[in-house]
Structure formats: structure tokens, C-alpha cells
C-alpha positions in Angstrom: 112.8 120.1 76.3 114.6 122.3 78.8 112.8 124.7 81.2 109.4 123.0 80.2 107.1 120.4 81.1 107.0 117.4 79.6 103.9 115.1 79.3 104.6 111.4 79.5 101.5 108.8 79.1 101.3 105.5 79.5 98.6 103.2 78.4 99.1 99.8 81.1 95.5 98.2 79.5 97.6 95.7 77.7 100.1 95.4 80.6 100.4 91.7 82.3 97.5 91.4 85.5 100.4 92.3 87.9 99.3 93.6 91.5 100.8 97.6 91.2 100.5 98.1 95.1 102.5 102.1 94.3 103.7 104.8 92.4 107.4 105.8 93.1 109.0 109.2 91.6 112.7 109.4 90.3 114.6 112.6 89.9 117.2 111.9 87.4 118.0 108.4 88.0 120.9 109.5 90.1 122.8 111.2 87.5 124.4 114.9 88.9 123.7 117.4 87.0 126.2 118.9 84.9 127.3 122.8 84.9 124.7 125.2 85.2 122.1 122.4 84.6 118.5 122.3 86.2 117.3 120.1 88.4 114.1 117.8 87.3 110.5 118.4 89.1 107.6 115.7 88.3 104.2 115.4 88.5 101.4 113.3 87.4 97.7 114.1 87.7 94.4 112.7 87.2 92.8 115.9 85.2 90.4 114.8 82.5 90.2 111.2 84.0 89.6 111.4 87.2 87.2 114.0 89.1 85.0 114.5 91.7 83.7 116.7 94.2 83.2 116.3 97.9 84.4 112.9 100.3 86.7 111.7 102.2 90.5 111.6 100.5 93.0 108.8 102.1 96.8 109.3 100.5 99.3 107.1 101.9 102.6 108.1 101.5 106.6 108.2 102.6 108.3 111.5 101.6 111.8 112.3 99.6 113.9 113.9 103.0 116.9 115.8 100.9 117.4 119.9 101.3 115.4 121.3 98.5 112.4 118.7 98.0 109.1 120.2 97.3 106.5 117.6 97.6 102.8 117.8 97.6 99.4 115.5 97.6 96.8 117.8 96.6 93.8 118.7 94.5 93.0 121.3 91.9 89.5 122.8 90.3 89.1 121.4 87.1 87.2 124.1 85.8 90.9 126.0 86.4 91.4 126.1 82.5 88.4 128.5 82.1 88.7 130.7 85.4 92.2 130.8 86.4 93.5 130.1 89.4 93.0 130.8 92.4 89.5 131.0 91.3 89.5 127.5 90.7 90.7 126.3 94.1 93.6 124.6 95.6 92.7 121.8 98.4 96.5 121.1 99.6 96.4 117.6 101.2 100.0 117.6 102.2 102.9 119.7 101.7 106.4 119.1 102.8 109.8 120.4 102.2 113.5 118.2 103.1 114.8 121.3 104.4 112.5 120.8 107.4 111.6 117.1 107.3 109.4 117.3 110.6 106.9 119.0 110.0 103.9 118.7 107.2 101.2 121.3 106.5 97.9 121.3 104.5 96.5 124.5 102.6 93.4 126.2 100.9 93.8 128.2 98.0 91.1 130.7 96.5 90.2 134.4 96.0 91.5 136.4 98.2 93.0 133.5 100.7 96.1 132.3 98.4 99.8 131.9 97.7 101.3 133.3 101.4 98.1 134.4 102.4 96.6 131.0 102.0 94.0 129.2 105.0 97.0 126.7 106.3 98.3 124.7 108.9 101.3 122.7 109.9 101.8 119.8 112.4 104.9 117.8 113.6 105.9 114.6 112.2 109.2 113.2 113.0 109.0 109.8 110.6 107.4 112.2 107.4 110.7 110.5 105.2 111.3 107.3 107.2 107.7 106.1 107.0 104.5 105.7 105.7 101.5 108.2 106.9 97.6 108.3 105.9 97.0 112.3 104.8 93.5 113.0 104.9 90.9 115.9 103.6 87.3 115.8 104.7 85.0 117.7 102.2 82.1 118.3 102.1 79.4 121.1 101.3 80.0 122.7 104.8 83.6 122.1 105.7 87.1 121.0 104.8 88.9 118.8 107.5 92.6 117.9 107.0 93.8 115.0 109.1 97.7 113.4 109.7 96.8 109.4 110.8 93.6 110.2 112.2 95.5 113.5 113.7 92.8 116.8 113.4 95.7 119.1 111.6 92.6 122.2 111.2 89.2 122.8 110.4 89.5 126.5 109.8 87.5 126.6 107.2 84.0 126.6 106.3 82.6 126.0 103.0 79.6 127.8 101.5 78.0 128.3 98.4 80.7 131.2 98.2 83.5 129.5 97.6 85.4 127.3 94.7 84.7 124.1 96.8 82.1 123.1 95.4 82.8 121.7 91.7 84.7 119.5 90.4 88.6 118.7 91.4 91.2 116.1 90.1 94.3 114.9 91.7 98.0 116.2 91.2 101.2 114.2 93.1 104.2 116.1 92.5 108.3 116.7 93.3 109.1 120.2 92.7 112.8 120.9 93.6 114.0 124.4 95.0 111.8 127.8 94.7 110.0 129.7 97.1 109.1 126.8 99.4 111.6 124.2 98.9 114.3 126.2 99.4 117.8 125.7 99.0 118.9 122.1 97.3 121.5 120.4 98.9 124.5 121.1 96.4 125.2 116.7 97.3 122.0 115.5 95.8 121.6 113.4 93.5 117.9 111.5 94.1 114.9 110.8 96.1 111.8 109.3 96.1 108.2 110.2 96.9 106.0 106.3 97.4 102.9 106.5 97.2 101.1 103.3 98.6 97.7 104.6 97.3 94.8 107.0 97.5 91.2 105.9 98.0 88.2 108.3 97.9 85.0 107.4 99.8 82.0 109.1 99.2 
């Protein structure tokens, strides 16, 4: 359906014992839009069957590098249903955008702190889109850490019993393409990839 999101399942409990070692993200299957058409974001999350609340979060991952690319690793309240957001909390792993491929950031999201007035930090990385990194949160009842390969991005932030950070979150990896962060998409594109080699928790 156009201008919506689509929700697309699939049940691998029946699937050959294969070794999946990641999770790779198509936009379009390198078909150019046509006309006026849109371009394609994806996402997939872990809401409902995966979530937890406070440890350590390892994503490794290469990034799409084309003008327009939105990706992001990061986490979301799952009580954001009943309380909206930001009042459920945003813990941004990893945010990038191809129309400055050197540089990563990592965000917090909640009352009063969110959208552009959000707790964040960015750091240089040259290889974001030529190679694989390890993005990192630390959580835990007193503080949230974000770390680039073992690289202290910020620990700005100090949790209490104040804040959202303290419940329950589940996963969401996602492509957007173009608005307020992505900018611009580059008028040649026609795909990327985001690879994901995996994501462990340790608690």
C-alpha cells in the first residue's frame, strides 16, 4: 500500500538448520522509481518478542553510504503504545546519514529532552559504509554509556528513577530514506544495504 507501512512476518521454525550469521536490508531491489514515485524505508523490530531492560547492547554493523540514507540501531519503550512517545523513551544506538558518511551519533529521547533537543553525541568514523563496527549502549539503573569499538562516544546522561529508562524496551533496525535527517536523496540511487552481523545483549 502506498504511503504506509507494511508488516511482513516470517516464521523460519520450519526453515532448514542453516547458520544465518546476518540480516541485510534491500530498498527496491534496484528498480528506479518511476515518476513522482516514493522511495521505500524498512524496518524490522523485536516489539512483543523481544524485551528487556538494562545491559550491555553489542550491534555490529556496515552502513548503506548513498545521499539520503537514514539508518538507525536503536531501542524504544515498549510501554510506548499506552504513553506515547517521548514518554516512552528513545535509547538511539547509532544514527547515520550517507549525506555525511563520517560521522555516527547516538541519542536519548524523553520528556522534555527530544526530537532536536535530544541528549546526543556524534564521533568520527571514516570506514562507517566500508566496514564493519561494534555500536554499544551501557544501561543500567544509574547511567547510559554509548560506545563506537570500545570508543566512549558520551556519558551525559544519568539515569534516575525520574526517567523512562527504566522499563522495558525492544529493538528497532531501520532504513529510512530522505526527511529531516537524511536529507536530500541522491537523484542516481537506486540501492543500498544496511548488514547487520548481529546483536548480543549481556546482562
Amino acid at each position: 500500500m502506498s504511503e504506509a507501512w507494511e508488516t511482513l512476518t516470517f516464521d523460519l521454525s520450519t526453515a532448514p538448520a542453516f547458520t544465518y550469521d546476518r540480516v541485510v536490508l534491500f530498498f527496491d531491489f534496484g528498480v528506479s522509481p518511476v515518476g513522482n514515485a516514493a522511495y521505500t524505508s524498512a524496518r524490522i523490530k523485536s516489539e512483543n518478542l523481544y524485551e528487556f531492560t538494562y545491559g550491555r547492547v553489542e550491534v555490529r554493523a556496515k552502513l548503506p553510504s548513498a545521499g539520503g540514507t537514514w539508518p538507525a540501531l536503536w531501542a524504544l519503550g515498549a510501554n510506548f503504545d499506552e504513553v506515547g512517545w517521548p514518554a516512552s523513551g528513545e535509547i538511539d544506538i547509532m544514527e547515520h546519514v550517507g549525506n555525511n558518511s563520517n560521522i555516527v551519533s547516538s541519542a536519548l529521547h524523553y520528556p522534555s529532552n527530544s526530537g532536536g533537543n535530544a541528549v546526543t553525541n556524534s564521533t568520527s568514523l571514516p570506514t562507517a559504509t566500508s566496514e564493519f563496527h561494534n555500536y554499544t549502549v551501557e544501561w543500567t539503573p544509574e547511567s547510559i554509556k554509548f560506545v563506537v569499538d570500545d570508543e566512549l562516544i558520551h556519558t551525559s546522561f544519568v539515569n534516575s528513577i525520574d526517567t523512562p529508562f527504566n522499563n522495558d524496551f525492544f529493538f528497532i533496525m531501520n532504513i529510512a530514506m530522505g526527511g529531516s535527517l537524511g536529507g536530500v536523496i541522491d537523484p542516481a540511487f537506486t540501492q543500498d544495504t544496511m548488514e547487520v552481523d548481529y546483536i548480543k545483549v549481556y546482562q
